[in-house]
N, C-alpha and C positions, 0 to 999 in steps of 0.2 A: 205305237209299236216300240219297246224296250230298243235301245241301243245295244250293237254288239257291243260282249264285255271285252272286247281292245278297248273301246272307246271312254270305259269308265277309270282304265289303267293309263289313258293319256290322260284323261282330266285330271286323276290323283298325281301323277307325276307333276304336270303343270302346273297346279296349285301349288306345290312342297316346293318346286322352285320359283313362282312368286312372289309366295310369302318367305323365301330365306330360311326353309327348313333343308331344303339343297342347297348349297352353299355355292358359288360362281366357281367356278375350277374344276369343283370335285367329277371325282370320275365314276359314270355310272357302270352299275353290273354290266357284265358281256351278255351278248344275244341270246346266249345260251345258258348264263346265270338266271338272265330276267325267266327265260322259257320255264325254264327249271321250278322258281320260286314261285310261280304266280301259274304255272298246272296250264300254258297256252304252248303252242308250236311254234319254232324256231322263228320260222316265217312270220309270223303272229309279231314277236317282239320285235323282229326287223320294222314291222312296219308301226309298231308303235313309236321306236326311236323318229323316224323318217316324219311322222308327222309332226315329233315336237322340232323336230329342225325343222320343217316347213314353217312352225309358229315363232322361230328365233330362238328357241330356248336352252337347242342342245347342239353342240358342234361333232360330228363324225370326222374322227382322223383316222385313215389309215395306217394297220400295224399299233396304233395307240389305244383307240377302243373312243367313247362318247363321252363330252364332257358338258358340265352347264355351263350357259354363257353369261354372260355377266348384262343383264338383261337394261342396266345403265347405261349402255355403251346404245345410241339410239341406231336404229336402224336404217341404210344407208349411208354411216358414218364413213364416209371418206369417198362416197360414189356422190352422193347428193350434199351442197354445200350446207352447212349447221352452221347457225347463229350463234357467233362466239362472242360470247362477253366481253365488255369495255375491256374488263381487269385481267382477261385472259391472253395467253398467248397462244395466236394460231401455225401450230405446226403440221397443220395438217394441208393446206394451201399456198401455193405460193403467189405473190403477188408485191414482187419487188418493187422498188420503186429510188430513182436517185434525187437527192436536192435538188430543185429546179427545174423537174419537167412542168410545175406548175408554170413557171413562168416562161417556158418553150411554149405551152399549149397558148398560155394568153396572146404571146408574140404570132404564131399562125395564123391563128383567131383574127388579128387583127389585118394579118395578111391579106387571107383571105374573105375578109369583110370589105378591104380597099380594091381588092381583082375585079379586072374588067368581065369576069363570066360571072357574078354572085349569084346573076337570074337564072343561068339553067343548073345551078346546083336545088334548084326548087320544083322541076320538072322531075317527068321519070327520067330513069339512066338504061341505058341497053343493061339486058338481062346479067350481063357478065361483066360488065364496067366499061366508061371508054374507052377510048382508043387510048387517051396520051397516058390516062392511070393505068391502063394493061400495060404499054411501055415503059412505066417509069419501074412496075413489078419487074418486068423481065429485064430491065438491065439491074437491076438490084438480084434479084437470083443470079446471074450470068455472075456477080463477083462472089456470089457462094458458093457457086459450081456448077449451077444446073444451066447452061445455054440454051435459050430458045426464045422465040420470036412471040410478039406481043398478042398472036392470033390465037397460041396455044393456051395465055392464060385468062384463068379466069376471077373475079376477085368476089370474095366470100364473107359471110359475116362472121369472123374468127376461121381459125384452125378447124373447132368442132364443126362446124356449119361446114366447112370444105369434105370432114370425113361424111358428114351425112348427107351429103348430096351427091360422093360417091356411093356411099351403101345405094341409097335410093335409085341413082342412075344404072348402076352397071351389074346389081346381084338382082336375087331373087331371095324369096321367101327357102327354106331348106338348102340354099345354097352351101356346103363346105368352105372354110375359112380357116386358113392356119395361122396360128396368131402363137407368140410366145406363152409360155405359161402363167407366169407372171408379163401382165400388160398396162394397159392405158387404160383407166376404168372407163372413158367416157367412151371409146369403142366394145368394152362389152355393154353399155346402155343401148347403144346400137345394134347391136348384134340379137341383143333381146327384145328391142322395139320391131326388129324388121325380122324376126325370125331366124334369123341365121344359124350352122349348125357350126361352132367353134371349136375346134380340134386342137388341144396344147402341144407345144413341141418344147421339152427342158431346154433347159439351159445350161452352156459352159460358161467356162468364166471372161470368155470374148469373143460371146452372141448363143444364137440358137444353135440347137446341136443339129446341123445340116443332114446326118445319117439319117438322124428320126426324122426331120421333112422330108426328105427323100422316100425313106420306107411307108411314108405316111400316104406318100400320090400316088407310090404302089397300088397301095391297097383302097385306095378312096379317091373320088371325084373331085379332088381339092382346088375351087373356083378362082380364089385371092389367095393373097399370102400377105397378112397385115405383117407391118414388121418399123421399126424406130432403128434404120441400123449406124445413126451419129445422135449419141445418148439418148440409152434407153431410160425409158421412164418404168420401172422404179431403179431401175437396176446399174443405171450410168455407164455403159458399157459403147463400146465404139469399135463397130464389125472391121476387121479387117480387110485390105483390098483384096485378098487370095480370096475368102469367107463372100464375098459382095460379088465375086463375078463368080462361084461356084451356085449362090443363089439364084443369080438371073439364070444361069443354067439349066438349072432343075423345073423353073418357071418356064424358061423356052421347052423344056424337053414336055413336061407337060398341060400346057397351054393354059398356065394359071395366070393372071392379072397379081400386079406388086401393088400395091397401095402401102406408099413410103410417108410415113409420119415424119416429118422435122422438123417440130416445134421447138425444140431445146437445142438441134443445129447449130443454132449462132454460138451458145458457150463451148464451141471445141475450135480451137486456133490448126489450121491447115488440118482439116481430115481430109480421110479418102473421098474420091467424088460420089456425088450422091448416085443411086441407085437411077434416077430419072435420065442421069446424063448417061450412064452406060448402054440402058435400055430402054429411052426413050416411047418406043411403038408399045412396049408391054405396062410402062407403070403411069400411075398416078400419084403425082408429087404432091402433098400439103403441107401448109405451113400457115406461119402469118405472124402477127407483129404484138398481140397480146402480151408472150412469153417476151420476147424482148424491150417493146418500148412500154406497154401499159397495159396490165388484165382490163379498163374499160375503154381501150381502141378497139373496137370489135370488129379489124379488117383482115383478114385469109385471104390465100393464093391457094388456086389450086392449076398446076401443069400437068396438061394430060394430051392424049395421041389423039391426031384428029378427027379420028373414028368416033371417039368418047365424046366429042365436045358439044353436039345436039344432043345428049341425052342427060349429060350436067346442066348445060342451057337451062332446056324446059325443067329439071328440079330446082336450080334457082330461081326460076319461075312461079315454082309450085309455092316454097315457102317463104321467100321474101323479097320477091320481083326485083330486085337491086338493092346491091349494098346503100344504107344513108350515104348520099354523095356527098355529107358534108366532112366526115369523121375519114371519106378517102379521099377527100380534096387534101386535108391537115397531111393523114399519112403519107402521099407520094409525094408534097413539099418537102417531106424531112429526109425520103427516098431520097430525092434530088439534090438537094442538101448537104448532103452529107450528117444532119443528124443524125439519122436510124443506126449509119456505121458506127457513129462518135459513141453513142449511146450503148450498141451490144459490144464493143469492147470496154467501158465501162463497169457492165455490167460483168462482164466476164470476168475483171481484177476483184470486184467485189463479191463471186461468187466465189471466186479462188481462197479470198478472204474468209468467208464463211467456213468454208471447206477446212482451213490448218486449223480454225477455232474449236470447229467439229470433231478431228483429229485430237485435239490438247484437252478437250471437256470431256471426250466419254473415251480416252485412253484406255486400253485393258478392255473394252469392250466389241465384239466382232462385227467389222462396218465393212458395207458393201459400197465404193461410191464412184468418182470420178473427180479429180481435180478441181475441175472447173463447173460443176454440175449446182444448182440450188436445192438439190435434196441429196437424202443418204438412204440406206437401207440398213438396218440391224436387226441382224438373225439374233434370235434369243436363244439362250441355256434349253433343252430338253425338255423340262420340267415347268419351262415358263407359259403361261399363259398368258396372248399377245392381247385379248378383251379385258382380262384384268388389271392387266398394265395400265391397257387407257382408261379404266373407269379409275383406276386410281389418280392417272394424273388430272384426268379430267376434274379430280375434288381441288386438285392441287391449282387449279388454272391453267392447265398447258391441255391443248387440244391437238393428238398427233392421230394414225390412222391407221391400221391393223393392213396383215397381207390379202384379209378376204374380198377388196374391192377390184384388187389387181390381178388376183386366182384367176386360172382357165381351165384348173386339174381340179382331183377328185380331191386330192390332198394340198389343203392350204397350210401356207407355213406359218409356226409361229413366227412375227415379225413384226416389226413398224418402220413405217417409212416417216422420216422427219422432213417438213419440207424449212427451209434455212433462209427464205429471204423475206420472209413476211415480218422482220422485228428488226428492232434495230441491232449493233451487233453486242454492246453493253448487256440489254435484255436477254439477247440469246444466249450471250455469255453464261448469266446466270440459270437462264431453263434450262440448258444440257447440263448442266451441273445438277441439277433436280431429277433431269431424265437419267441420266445416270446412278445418282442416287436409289430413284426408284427399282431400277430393272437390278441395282446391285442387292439392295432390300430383298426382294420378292426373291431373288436365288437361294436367298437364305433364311426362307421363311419355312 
């Protein structure tokens, strides 16, 4: 049986931009040009475009019309972690790190190799952590903000593993989810693992624009309300306290669940209190030590109402029966310690640092960020193309990540988000000087 001729005019399109007879950027005929030239219905073309964006090849902007993608740029680049070369530099990840936590870990290590319990860190652990590591979590939150007793938490393998053991425990499949527009990518991985149906809400310039969640539970079943509202991740933004209790509001008023991200929390010096402390019975707090002490400490908290706490249980259950009790023995040493604090303020001066460097290297250029935050956000020129940016730097050695991982709307911006603590600040010096270069290039190309 012959293939409908749509099918022969995706294949010809697709070849011509394989082989670099469509060029990365260029913009194709309107709906109604293609209909036109090629003798098929309006609808016809629509759905020709539609598949080559299902294949990655063509991006739909709203109000802009369809462009090809720059087919170098590999797919899931900045949602799924890419192998970056020795000689490159990765701005697309962050994974900070200060002098001498090599030699904090070895000194723990050695700790707790001399502790009189070494033998039941080699047993199972209750599902959700002991008793004295759930306690050592909840006096360490209590100086972040969020007060609560060691019953309430639970401990997790990372931040990630805390968000998906709430999607897992508390939604359903088709469940409504208000999430910002620009997000967390690793909650839309989730959101698409578990079905979820994700509803963007814009953005002002300090948080979600409340009207539109509002008018949004109006009109829709809206289950959760994900939200980061002490720095957002991309966008470094820190909700104010009016904004933070008009939220719980709207959640009270329509019986939605908060699931508060604060993973980047520790970099803001005195915010507002967290979401969990105000409405403790409606939200679910996560967090965890990744972001602050080490991307491979892979210990999460998750505080939650103790409604919720059998049905997180049994999903920690489900996917990895207990956190390794060796890697949360280390971390609630340092809890206790006072490491963990010494450390995220540390960190915080050295994020600060990154930040006026980031400031000084791409000067004259429009940045979205936060003081104290380890990434930035730069909105590009009109005319800019945010995939060709990075397949250019990516020839360059610099690996940074377009806005389409972080998208929840129909229209992704051009953008890239730099993340700033993955190099040293010499090296970075020099790449933002490059990335700069490049996006000033491309405006005038």
């Amino acid at each position: 049986m012959a293939a409908p001729r749509y099918k022969h005019l995706v294949d010809t399109l697709a070849f011509a931009i394989r082989s670099g007879r469509l060029a990365a950027g260029a913009r194709l005929s309107t709906h109604r040009e293609l209909a036109a030239r090629e003798g098929i219905a309006v609808v016809t073309a629509t759905r020709v475009y539609a598949e080559l964006e299902a294949m990655g090849l063509v991006s739909r902007e709203q109000g802009r019309g369809t462009f090809v993608r720059d087919i170098a740029v590999p797919a899931g680049h900045g949602i799924d972690q890419q192998v970056v070369a020795t000689d490159a530099v990765d701005l697309s990840f962050n994974y900070p790190s200060l002098p001498g936590q090599a030699d904090l870990l070895r000194q723990a290590l050695r700790e707790v190799a001399t502790s009189g319990d070494l033998d039941s860190l080699l047993r199972y652990q209750p599902h959700r952590g002991r008793p004295q590591d759930r306690a050592s979590i909840a006096r360490h939150l209590t100086r972040r903000g969020t007060t609560t007793d060691a019953d309430r938490v639970l401990i997790t393998n990372g931040a990630q593993h805390g968000l998906a053991i709430t999607v897992m425990a508390m939604l359903n499949a088709g469940d409504v989810v208000a999430v910002d527009a620009l997000t967390y990518p690793g909650f839309k991985v989730l959101a698409h693992a578990f079905h979820l149906d994700l509803e963007p809400i814009p953005a002002t310039t300090a948080g979600p624009d409340l009207d539109a969640l509002e008018k949004l539970c109006v009109t829709r079943p809206v289950r959760a309300i994900y939200t980061m509202p002490t720095l957002h991740n991309p966008l470094g933004w820190v909700m104010r306290a009016a904004d933070r209790t008009r939220l719980i509001e709207i959640a009270r008023q329509y019986s939605s669940l908060i699931i508060e991200d604060a993973s980047y929390a520790y970099l803001v010096e005195d915010p507002p209190p967290p979401l969990a402390a105000t409405a403790p019975d409606i939200t679910i707090h996560v967090s965890g030590l990744s972001k602050s002490i080490a991307t491979g400490l892979r210990v999460g908290f998750v505080v939650a109402p103790p409604t919720a706490l059998p049905s997180l249980e049994r999903a920690i259950r489900a996917t990895i029966w207990n956190t390794p009790a060796l890697t949360t023995a280390v971390a609630c040493r340092w809890l206790d310690d006072g490491t963990v604090e010494q450390l995220e303020m540390q960190k915080r001066r050295d994020a600060e640092a990154r930040q006026a460097l980031a400031g000084q290297e791409l000067a004259g250029l429009s940045l979205v960020s936060h003081p104290s935050s380890y990434f930035t956000w730069l909105p590009l020129p009109d005319d800019a193309r945010a995939d060709r940016l990075t397949a250019t730097l990516a020839r360059r050695r610099i690996s940074v990540s377009t806005a389409e991982p972080y998208s929840t709307s129909a229209h992704t911006p051009q953008a890239l988000r730099l993340a700033l603590g993955s190099t040293d600040l010499d090296r970075l010096r020099t790449t933002l000087r490059t990335v700069r270069q490049v996006v000033v290039e491309d405006a005038h190309t």
